[in-house]
Backbone as XML, in Angstrom:
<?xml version="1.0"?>
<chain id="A" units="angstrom">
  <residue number="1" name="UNK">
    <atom name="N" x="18.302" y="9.050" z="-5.837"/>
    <atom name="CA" x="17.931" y="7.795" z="-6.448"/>
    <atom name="C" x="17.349" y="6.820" z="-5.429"/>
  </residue>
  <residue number="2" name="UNK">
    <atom name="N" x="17.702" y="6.892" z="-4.193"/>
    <atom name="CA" x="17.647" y="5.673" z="-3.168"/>
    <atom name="C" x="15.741" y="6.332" z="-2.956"/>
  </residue>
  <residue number="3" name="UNK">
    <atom name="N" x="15.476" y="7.505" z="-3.073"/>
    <atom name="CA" x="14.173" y="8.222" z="-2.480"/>
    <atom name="C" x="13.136" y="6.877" z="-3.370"/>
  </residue>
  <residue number="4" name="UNK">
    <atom name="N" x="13.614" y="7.064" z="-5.024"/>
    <atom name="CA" x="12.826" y="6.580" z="-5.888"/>
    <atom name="C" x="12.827" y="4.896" z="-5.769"/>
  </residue>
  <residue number="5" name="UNK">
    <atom name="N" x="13.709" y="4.104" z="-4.720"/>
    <atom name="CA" x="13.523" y="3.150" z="-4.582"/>
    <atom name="C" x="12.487" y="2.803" z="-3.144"/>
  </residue>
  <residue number="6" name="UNK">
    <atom name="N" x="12.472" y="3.750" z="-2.250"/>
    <atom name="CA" x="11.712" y="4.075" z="-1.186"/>
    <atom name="C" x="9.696" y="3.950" z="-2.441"/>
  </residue>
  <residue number="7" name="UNK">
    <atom name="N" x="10.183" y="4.329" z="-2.517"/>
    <atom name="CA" x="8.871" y="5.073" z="-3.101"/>
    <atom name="C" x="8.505" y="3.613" z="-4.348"/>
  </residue>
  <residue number="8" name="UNK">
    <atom name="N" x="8.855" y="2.669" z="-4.761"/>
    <atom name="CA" x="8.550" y="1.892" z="-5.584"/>
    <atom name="C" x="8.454" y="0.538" z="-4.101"/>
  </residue>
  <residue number="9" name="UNK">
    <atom name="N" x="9.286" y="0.093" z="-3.199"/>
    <atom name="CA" x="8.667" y="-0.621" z="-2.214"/>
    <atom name="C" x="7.711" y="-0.045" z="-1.470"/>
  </residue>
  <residue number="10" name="UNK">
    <atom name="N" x="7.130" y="1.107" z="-1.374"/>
    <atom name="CA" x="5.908" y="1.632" z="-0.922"/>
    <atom name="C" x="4.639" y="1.189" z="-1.794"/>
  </residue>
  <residue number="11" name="UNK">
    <atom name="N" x="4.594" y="1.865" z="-3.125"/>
    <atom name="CA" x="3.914" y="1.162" z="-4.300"/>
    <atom name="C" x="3.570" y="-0.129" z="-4.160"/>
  </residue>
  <residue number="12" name="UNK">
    <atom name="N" x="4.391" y="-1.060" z="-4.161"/>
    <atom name="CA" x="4.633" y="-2.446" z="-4.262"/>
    <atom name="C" x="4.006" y="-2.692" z="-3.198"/>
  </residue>
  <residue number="13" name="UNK">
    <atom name="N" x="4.038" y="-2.473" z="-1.756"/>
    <atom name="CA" x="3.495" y="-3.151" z="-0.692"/>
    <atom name="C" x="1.977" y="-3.049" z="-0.620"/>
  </residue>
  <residue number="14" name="UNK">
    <atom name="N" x="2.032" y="-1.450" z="-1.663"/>
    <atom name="CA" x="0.040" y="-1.118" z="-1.745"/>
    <atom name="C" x="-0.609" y="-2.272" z="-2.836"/>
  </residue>
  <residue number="15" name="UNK">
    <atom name="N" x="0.511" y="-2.228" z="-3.818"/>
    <atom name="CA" x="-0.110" y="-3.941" z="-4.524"/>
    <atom name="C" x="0.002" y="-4.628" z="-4.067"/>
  </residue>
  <residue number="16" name="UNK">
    <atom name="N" x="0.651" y="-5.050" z="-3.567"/>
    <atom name="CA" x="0.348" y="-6.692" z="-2.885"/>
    <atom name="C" x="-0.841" y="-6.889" z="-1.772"/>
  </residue>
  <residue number="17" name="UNK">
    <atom name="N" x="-0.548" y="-5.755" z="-1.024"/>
    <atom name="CA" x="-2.000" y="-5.905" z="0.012"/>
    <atom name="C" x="-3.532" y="-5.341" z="-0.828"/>
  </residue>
  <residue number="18" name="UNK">
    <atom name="N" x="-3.619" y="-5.245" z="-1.915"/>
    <atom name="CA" x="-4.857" y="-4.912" z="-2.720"/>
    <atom name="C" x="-5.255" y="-6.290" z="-3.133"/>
  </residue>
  <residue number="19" name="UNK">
    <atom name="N" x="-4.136" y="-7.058" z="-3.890"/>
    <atom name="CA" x="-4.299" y="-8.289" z="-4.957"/>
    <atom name="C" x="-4.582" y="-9.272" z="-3.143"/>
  </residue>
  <residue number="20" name="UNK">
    <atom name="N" x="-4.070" y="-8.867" z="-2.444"/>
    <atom name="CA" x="-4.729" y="-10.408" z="-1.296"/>
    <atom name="C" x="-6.065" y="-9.925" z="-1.040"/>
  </residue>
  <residue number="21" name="UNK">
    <atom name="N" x="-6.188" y="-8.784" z="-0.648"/>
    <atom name="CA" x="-7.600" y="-7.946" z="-0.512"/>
    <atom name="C" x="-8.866" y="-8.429" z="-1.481"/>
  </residue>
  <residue number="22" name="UNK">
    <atom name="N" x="-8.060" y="-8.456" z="-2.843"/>
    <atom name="CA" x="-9.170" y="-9.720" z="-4.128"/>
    <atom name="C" x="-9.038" y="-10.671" z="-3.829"/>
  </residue>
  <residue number="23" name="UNK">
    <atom name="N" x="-7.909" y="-10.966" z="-3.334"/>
    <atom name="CA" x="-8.289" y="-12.527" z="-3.644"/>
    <atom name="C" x="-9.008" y="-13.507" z="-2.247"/>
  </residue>
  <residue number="24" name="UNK">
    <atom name="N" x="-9.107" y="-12.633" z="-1.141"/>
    <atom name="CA" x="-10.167" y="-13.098" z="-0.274"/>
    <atom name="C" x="-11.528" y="-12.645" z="-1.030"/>
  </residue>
  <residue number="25" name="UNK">
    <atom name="N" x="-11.560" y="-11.369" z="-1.418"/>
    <atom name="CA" x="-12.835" y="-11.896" z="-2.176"/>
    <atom name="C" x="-13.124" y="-12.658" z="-2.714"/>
  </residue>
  <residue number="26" name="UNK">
    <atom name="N" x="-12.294" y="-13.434" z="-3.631"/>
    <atom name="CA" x="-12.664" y="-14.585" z="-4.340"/>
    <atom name="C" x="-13.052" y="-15.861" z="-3.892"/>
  </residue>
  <residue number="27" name="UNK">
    <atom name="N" x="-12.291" y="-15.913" z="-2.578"/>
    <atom name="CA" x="-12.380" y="-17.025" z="-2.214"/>
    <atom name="C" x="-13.855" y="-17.719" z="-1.183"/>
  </residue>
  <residue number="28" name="UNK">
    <atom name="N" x="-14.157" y="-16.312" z="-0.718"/>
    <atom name="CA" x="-15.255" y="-16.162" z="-0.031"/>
    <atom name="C" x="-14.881" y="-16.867" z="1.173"/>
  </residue>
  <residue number="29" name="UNK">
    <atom name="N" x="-16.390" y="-16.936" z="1.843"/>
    <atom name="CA" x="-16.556" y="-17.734" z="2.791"/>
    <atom name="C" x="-15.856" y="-17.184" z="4.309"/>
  </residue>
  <residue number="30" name="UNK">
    <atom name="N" x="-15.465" y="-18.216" z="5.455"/>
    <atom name="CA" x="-14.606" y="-17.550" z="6.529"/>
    <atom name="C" x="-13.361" y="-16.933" z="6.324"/>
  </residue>
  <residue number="31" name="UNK">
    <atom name="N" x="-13.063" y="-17.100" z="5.085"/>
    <atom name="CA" x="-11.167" y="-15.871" z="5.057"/>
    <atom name="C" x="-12.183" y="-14.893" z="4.582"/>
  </residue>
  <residue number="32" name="UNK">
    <atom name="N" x="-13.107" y="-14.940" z="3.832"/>
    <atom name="CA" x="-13.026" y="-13.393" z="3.757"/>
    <atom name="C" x="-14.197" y="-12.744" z="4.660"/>
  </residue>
  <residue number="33" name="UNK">
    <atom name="N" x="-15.385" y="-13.182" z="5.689"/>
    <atom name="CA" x="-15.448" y="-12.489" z="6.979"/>
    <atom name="C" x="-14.237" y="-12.149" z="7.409"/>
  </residue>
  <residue number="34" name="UNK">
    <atom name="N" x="-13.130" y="-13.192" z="7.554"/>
    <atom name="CA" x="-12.046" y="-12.907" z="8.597"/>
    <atom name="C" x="-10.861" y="-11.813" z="8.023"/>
  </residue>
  <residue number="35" name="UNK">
    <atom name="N" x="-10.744" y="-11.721" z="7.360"/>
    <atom name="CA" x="-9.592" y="-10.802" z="6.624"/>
    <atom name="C" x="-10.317" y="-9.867" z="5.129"/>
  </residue>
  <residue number="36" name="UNK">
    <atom name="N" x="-10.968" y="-9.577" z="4.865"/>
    <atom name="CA" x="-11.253" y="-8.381" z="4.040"/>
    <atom name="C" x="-11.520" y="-7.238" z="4.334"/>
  </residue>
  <residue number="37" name="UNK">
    <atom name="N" x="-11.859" y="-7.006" z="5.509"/>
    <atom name="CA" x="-12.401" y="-5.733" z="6.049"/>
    <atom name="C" x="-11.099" y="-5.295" z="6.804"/>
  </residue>
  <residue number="38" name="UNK">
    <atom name="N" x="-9.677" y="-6.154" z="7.276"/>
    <atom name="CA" x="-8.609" y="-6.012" z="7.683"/>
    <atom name="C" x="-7.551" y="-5.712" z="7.019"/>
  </residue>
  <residue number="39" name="UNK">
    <atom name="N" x="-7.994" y="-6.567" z="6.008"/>
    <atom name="CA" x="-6.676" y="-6.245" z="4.735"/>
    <atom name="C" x="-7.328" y="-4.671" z="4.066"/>
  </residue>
  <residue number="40" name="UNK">
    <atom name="N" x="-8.159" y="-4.078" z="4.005"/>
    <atom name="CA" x="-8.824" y="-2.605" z="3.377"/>
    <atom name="C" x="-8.154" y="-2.210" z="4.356"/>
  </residue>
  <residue number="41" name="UNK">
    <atom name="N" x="-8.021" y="-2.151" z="5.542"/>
    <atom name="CA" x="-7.623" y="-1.346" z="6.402"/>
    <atom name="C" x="-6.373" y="-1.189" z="6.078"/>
  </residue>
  <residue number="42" name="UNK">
    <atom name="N" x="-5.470" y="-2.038" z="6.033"/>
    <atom name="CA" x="-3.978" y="-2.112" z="6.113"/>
    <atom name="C" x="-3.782" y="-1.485" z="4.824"/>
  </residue>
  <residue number="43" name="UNK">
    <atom name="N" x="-4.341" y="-1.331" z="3.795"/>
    <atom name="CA" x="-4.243" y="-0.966" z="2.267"/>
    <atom name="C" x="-4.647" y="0.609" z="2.249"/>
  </residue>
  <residue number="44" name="UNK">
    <atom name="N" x="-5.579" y="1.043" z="3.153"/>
    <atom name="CA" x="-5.697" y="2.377" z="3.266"/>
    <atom name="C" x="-4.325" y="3.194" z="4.161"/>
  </residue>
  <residue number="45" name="UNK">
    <atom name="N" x="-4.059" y="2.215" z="5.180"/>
    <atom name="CA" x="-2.749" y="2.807" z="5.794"/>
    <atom name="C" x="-1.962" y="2.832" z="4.713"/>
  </residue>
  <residue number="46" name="UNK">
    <atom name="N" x="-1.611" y="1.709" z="4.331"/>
    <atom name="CA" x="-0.035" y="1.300" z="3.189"/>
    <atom name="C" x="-0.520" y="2.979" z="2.167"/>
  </residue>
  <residue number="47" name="UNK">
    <atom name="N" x="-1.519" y="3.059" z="1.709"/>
    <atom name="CA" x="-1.435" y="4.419" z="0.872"/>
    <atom name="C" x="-1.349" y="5.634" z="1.032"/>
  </residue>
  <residue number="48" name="UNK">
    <atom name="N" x="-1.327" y="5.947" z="2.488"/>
    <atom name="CA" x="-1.263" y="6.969" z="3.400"/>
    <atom name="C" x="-0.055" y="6.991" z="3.583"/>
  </residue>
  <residue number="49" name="UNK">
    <atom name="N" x="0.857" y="6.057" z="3.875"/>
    <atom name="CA" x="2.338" y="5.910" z="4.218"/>
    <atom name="C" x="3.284" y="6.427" z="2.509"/>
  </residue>
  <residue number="50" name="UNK">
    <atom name="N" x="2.390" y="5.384" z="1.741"/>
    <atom name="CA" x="3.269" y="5.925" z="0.600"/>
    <atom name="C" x="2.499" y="7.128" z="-0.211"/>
  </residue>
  <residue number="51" name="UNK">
    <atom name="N" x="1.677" y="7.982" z="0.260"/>
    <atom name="CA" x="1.240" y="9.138" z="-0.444"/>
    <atom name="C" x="2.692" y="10.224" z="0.823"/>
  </residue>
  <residue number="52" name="UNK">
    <atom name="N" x="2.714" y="9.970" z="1.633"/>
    <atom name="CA" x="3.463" y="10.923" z="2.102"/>
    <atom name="C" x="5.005" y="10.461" z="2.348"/>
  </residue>
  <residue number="53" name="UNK">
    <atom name="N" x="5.396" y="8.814" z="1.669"/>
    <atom name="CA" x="7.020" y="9.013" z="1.150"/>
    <atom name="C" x="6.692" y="9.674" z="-0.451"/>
  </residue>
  <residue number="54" name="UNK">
    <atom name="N" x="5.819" y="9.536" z="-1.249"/>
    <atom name="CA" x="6.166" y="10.494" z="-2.343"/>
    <atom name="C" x="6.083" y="12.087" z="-2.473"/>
  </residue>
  <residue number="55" name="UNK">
    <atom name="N" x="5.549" y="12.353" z="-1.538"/>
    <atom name="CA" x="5.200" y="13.931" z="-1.058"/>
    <atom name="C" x="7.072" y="13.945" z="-0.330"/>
  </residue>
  <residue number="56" name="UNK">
    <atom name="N" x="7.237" y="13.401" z="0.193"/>
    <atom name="CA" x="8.570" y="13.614" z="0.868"/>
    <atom name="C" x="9.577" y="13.648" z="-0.359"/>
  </residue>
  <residue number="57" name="UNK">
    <atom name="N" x="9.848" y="12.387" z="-1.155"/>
    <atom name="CA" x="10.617" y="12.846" z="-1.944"/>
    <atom name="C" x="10.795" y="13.222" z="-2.935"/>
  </residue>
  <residue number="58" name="UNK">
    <atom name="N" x="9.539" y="13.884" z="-3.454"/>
    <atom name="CA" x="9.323" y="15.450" z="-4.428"/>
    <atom name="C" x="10.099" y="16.378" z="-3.465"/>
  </residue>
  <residue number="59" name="UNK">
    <atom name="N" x="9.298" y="16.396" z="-2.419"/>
    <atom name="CA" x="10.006" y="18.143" z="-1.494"/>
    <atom name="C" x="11.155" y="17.881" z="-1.359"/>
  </residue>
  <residue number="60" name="UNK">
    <atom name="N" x="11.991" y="16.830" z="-1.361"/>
    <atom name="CA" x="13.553" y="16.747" z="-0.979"/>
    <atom name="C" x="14.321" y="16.875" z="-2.252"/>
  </residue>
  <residue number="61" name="UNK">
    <atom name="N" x="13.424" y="15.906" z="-3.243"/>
    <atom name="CA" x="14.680" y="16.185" z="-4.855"/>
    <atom name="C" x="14.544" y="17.515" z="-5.428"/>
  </residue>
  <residue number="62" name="UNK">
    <atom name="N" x="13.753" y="18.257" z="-4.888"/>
    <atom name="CA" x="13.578" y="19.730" z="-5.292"/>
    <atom name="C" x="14.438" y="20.796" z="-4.780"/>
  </residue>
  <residue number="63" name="UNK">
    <atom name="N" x="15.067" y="20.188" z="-4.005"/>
    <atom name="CA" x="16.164" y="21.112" z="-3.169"/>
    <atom name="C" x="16.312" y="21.851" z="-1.593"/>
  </residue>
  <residue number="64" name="UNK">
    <atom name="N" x="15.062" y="21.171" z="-1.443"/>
    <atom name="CA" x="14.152" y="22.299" z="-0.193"/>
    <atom name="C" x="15.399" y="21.283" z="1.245"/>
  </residue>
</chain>
């Protein structure tokens, strides 16, 4: 159970760094030269991190 809470603050951290990721778009101007091309970055990590806690805890609740 604790895996599936791992795995929903993983989720969660990939939303939140997406929705700031829009919303420098929105805002334009110097935040988003300064932070959009930084926040994609951090949002491609954050999904890399949580593509392989959910790969982890499939292979673990499976018995392996």
């Amino acid at each position: 159970m604790s895996g599936f809470i791992v795995v929903g603050i993983a989720l969660a951290a990939v939303v939140l760094i997406l929705a700031a990721g829009l919303s420098t778009l929105w805002v334009g101007g110097d935040v988003q030269r300064r932070w959009s091309n930084r926040l994609m970055r951090y949002r491609v990590l954050a999904q890399a991190i949580a593509i392989l806690i959910v790969v982890a805890v499939v292979y673990f609740a499976r018995g392996h």
